[in-house]
C-alpha positions in Angstrom: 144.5 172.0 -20.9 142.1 174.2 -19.2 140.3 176.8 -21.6 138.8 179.9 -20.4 134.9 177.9 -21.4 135.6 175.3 -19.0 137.1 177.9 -16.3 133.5 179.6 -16.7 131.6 176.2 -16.3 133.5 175.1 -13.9 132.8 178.4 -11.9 129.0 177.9 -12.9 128.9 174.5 -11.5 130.4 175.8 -8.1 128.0 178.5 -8.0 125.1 176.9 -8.5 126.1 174.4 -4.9 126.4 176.9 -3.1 125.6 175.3 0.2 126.7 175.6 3.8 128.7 172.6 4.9 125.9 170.3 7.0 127.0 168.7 9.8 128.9 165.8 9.3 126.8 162.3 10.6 130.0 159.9 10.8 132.0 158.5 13.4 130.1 159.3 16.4 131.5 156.8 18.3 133.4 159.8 21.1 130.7 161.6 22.8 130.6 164.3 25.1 132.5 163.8 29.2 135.9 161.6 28.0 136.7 161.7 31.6 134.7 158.3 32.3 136.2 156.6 29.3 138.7 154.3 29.8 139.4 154.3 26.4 139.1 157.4 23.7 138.4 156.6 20.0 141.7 158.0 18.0 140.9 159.4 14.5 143.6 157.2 12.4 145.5 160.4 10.4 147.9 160.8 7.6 150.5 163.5 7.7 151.5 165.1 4.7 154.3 167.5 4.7 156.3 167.1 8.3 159.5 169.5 7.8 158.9 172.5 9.8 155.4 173.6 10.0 153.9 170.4 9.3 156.4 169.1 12.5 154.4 172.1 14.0 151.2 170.7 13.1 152.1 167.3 14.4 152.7 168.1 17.3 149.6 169.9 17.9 147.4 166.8 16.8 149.7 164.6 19.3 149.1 166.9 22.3 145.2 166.2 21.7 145.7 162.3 22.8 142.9 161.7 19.8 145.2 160.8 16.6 147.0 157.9 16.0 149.4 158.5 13.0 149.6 155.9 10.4 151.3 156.9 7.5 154.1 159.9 6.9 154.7 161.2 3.5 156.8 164.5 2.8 159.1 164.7 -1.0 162.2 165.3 1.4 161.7 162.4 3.5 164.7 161.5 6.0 166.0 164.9 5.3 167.4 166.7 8.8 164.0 168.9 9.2 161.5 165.6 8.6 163.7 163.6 10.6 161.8 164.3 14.1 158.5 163.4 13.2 159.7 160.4 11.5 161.4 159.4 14.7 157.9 160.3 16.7 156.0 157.6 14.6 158.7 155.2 13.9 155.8 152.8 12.7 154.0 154.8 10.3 154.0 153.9 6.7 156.4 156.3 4.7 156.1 157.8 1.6 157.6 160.4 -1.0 154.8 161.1 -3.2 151.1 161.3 -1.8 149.8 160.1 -4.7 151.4 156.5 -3.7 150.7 157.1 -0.3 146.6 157.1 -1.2 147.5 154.1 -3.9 148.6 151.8 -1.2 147.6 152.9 2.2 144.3 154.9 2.0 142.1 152.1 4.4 145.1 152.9 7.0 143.7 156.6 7.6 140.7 158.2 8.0 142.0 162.0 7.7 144.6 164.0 6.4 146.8 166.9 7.8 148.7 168.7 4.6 151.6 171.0 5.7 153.0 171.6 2.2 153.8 174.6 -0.5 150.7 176.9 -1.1 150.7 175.4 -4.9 150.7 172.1 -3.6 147.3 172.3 -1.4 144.9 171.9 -4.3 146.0 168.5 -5.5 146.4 166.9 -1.8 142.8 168.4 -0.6 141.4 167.6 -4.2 143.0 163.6 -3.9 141.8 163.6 0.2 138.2 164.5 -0.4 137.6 162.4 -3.4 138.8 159.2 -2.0 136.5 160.4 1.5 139.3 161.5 3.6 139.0 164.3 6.1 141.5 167.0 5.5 143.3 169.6 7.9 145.1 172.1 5.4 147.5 174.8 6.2 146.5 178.1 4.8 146.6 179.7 2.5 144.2 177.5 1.4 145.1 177.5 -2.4 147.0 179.4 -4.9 144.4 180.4 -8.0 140.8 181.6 -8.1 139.7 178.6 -9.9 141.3 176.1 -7.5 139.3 177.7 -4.7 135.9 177.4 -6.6 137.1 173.6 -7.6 137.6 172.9 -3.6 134.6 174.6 -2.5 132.3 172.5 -4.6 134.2 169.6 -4.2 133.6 170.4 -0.4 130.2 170.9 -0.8 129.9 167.6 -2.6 130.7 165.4 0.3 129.5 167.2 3.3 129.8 164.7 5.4 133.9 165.3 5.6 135.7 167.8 7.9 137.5 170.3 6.2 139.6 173.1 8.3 142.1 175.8 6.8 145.0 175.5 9.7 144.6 179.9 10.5 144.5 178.8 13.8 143.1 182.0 15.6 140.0 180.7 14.2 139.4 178.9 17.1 141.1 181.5 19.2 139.8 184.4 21.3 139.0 186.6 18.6 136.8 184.6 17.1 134.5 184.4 19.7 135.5 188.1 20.8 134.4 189.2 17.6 131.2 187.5 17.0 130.1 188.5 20.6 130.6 192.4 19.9 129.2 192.4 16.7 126.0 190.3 18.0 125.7 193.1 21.0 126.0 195.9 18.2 129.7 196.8 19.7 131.0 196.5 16.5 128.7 197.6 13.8 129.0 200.2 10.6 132.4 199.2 9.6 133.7 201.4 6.9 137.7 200.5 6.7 140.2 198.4 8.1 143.2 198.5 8.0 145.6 195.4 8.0 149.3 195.6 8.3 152.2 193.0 8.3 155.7 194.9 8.6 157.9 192.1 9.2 161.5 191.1 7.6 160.9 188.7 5.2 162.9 186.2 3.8 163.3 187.1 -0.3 164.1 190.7 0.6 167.8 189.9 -0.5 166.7 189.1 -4.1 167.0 190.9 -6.9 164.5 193.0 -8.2 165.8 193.3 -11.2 166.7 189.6 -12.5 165.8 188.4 -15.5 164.9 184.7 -15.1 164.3 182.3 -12.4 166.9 181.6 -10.4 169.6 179.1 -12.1 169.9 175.4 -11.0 171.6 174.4 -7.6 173.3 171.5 -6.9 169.8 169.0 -5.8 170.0 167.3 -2.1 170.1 163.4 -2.9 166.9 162.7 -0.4 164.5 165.1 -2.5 161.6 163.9 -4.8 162.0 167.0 -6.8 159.4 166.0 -10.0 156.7 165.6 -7.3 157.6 168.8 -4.8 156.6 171.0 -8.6 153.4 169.0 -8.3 151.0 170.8 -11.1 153.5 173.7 -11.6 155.3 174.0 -14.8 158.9 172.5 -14.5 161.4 174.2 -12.6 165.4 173.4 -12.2 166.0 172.9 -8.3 167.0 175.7 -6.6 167.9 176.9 -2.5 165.6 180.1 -3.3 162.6 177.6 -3.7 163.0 175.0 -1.2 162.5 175.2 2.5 160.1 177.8 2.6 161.6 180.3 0.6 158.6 179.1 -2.2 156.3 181.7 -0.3 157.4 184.2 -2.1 157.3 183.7 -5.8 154.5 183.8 -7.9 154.8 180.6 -9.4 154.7 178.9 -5.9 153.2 181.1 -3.4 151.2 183.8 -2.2 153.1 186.0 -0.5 152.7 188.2 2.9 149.3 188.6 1.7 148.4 184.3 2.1 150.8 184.1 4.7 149.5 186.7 7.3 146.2 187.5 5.5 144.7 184.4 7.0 145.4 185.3 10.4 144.3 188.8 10.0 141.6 189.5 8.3 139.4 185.8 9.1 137.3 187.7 11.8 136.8 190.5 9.9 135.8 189.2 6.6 133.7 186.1 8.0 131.4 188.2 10.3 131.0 191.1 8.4 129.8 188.6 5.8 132.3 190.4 3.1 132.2 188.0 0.0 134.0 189.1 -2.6 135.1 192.7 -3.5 134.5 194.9 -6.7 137.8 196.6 -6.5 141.3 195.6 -6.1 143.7 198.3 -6.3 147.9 198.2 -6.1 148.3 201.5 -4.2 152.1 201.1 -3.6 154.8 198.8 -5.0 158.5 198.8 -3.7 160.5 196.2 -5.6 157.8 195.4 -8.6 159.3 192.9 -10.7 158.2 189.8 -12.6 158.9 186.4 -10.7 158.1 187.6 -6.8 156.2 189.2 -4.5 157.5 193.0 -4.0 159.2 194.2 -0.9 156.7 196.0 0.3 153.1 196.6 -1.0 150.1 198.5 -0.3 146.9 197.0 -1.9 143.3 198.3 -1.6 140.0 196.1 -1.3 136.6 197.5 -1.6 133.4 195.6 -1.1 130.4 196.7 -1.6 127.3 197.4 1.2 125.6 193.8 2.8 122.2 193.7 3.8 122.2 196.3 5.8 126.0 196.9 6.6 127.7 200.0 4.5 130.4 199.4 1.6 134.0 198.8 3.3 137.7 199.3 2.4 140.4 197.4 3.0 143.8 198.0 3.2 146.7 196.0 3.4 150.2 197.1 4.2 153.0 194.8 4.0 156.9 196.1 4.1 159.6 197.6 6.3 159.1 200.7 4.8 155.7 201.0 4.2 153.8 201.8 7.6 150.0 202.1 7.4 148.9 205.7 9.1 147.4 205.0 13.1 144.6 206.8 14.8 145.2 209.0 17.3 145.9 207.4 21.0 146.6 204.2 18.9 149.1 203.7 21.9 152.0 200.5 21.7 151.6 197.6 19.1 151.3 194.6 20.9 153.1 190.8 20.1 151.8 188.1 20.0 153.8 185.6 21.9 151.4 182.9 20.5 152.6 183.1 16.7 154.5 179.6 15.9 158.0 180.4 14.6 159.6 179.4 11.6 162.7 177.7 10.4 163.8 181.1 10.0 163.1 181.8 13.6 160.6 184.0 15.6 158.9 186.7 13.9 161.0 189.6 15.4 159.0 192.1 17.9 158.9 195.2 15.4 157.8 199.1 16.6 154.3 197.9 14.2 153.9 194.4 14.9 150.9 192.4 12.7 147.9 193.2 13.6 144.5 195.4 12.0 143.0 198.5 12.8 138.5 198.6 12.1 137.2 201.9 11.4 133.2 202.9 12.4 131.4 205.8 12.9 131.6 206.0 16.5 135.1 203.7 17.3 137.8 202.5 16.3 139.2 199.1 17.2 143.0 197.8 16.9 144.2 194.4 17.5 146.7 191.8 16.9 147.8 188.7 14.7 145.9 185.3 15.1 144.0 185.4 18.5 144.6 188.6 19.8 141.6 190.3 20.9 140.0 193.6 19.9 140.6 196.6 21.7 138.6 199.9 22.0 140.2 203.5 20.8 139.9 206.1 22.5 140.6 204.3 25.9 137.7 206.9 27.1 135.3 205.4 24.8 136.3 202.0 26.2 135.6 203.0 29.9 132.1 204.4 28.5 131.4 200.7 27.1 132.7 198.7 29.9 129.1 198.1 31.7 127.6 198.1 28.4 129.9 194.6 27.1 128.6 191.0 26.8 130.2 188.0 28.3 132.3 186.0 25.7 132.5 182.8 25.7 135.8 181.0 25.9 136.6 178.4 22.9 135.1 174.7 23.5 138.3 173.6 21.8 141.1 174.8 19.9 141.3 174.2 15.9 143.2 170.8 16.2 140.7 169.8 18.5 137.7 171.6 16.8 139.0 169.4 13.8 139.0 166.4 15.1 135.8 166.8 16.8 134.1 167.6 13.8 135.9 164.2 11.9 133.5 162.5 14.9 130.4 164.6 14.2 130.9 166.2 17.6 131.7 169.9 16.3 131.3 171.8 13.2 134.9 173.0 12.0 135.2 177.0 12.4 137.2 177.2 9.3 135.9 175.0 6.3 136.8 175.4 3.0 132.9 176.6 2.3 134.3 179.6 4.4 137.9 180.3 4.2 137.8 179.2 0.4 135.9 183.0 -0.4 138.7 184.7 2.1 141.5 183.0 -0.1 140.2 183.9 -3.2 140.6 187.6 -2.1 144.1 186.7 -1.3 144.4 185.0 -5.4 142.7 188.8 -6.4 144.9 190.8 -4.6 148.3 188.6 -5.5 146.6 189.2 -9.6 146.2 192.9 -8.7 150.1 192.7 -7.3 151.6 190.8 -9.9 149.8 193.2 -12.2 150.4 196.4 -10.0 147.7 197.5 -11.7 143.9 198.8 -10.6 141.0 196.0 -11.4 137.3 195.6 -11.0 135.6 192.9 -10.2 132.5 191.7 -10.7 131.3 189.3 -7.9 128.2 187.8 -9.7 130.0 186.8 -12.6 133.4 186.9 -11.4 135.0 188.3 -14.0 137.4 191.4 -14.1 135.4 193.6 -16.2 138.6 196.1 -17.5 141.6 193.5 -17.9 141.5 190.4 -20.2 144.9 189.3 -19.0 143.5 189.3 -14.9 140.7 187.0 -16.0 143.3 184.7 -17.7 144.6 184.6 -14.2 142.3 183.6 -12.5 143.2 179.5 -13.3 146.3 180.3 -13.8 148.7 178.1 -15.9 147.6 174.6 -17.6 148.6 171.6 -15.3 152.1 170.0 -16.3 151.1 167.0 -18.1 150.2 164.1 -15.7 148.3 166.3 -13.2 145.1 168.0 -15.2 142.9 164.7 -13.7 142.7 166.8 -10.3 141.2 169.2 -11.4 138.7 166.7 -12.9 138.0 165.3 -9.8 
């Protein structure tokens, strides 16, 4: 069991490495112009999860030409959604539990891609990197406060592996956008943002009112269910868990917030170098209940003034009826055509779709989900600007690619833990502050809440089920 003294020390330890990630020095084998090769060095990979978005993910590594996939492992495995990667790699190695997987096939991979339930990323990425595998891991990156601070230093501690949260705008044109505007003093000041995800969701049908986890269903005979809990504390199957619909409970995911936060706020927090806030407020709660996430949500971050930026609020709408208030001449809300679907299909064009609004003295800028660029309010301001703005540079390679690159030592990975870990753990504040629906302050030095014993008790969460405290050991 994990006592609150060993949380602290944990936290210290983590603290005291904190390091950026160096460049990683191995496998330099694939240099530079691959047009003259006759032959390109593949990074030998292991997928983990391939149902849905991890078939999403595989996809994406195949269309790079630089992976050759040698083992397959996914608790549903022959299932009707794992079925198509299994019949891409017919040859891969297949396995039900990952711990198995790295038992009896770790010298056939080099790297890892983990595609599974948000309280299933800590124990794969904690596993991956300890045994000297690099890891590609869908975001959010974890689910508690003190898993985040565990991955970070274990990060840290072998910084010669590529790690890269899958927010995949991150490699996109807003990263670069971003960093290019801020550098020529475009964007500069920021005081609020505003982000806003106003889609359907899929546990809007539940009931707010229930008083226990769902009862048992009827379990599908290809299913490891023991493993799919991983750490969590044991759960009867159920429907309302499996196939995605874990993102929105408490015990298993991290709601909108994880889900879209990621692909929202990345640019915002990692160049206006935001750390951690010292307020986390639940402004608005439709739906508040005990077991998951409400229906719709307002919650309010403020972080404190950087170097020699000013103190900023954030914002964060989520819910059909919960609209966040638009400047004037905010104009239409644009899609993204990019944004992968689900196996609940598309995300449906909305009047608001996802996207962020950044407040400043002077302008305001709205934009999209994921790599939609920034654009300039009022569009007279923008005319004003136009001679005034700096070339940006388009993207050497797109986070698969940027991954894999950095596995060879060729590229550093845009989205490391050592970076997304501190977004994510805003995510695990605002989901305590939401589960809560309550007002908290933070301290960032010490991180501690400073007004709520039973937030801080939060922050690790739950003990381990027995048989799984040795990851967080690791």
């Amino acid at each position: 069991m994990i006592t609150r003294r060993d949380f602290l020390k944990q936290m210290g330890t983590a603290m005291a490495g904190a390091a950026l990630l160096g460049t990683p020095e191995v496998l330099k084998a694939a240099t530079g112009d691959q047009k003259n090769k006759t032959k390109v060095e593949k990074i030998k990979m292991a997928l983990i999860g391939i149902g849905n978005r991890g078939q999403q993910d595989a996809e994406e590594f195949e269309k790079t030409g630089l992976v050759e996939v040698t083992c397959l492992c996914d608790v549903d495995m022959g299932a009707p959604h794992t079925q198509r990667v299994m019949n891409m790699y017919p040859k891969a190695k297949r396995f039900k539990d990952f711990r198995e997987m790295f038992d009896k096939a770790s010298g056939d991979f080099e790297a890892v891609c983990a595609a599974v339930p948000d309280h299933f990323h800590f124990p794969v990425a904690m596993l991956a990197l300890s045994q000297g595998k690099h890891i590609y891991l869908e975001k959010p990156m974890c689910r508690t406060f003190f898993e985040a601070e565990l991955m970070m230093d274990m990060a840290r501690r072998h910084p010669q592996l590529a790690t890269q949260v899958g927010n995949q705008g991150h490699s996109e044109a807003n990263y670069f956008q971003f960093k290019a505007w801020q550098e020529a003093g475009i964007i500069k000041d920021v005081t609020a943002v505003t982000a806003h995800m106003n889609n359907s969701r899929r546990w809007h049908k539940f009931d707010a009112n229930m008083k226990h986890m769902p009862d048992a269903d009827s379990m599908p005979s290809t299913i490891d269910w023991d493993t799919w809990l991983g750490a969590c504390s044991w759960h009867p199957y159920s429907e309302k868990y499996h196939q995605g619909n874990w993102r929105c409970w408490y015990d298993f995911g991290m709601g909108a917030l994880g889900d879209w936060g990621a692909h929202l706020l990345d640019t915002v927090h990692e160049f206006l170098d935001l750390g951690l806030p010292y307020e986390i407020s639940m402004k608005y709660a439709n739906g508040h209940n005990d077991f998951f996430y409400p229906f719709s949500s307002t919650l309010l971050f403020r972080f404190g003034a950087r170097k020699d930026m000013p103190p900023v609020d954030v914002t964060w709408y989520d819910g059909l009826d919960n609209l966040p208030p638009l400047p004037k001449n905010y104009g239409t809300s644009e899609y993204n055509a990019n944004v992968p679907s689900t196996n609940q299909g598309d995300t449906p064009k909305m009047d608001l779709n996802p996207g962020k609004i950044i407040y400043t003295p002077d302008l305001i800028f709205k934009g999209g989900s994921h790599g939609s660029t920034l654009k300039m309010l009022p569009s007279a301001k923008a005319e004003e600007w136009s001679h005034k703005m700096p070339e940006v540079p388009e993207s050497p390679s797109n986070h698969f690619v940027n991954f894999l690159r950095a596995c060879k030592g060729e590229e550093k990975t845009r989205s490391p833990f050592e970076i997304n870990g501190v977004l994510s753990e805003v995510f695990c504040l605002g989901v305590i502050a939401q589960r809560l629906n309550a007002q908290l302050f933070f301290d960032p030095r010490t991180k501690q809440f400073t007004n709520n014993e039973f937030a801080n008790a939060m922050l690790a969460g739950l003990p381990p089920r027995k048989g799984w405290e040795d990851f967080y050991k690791l």
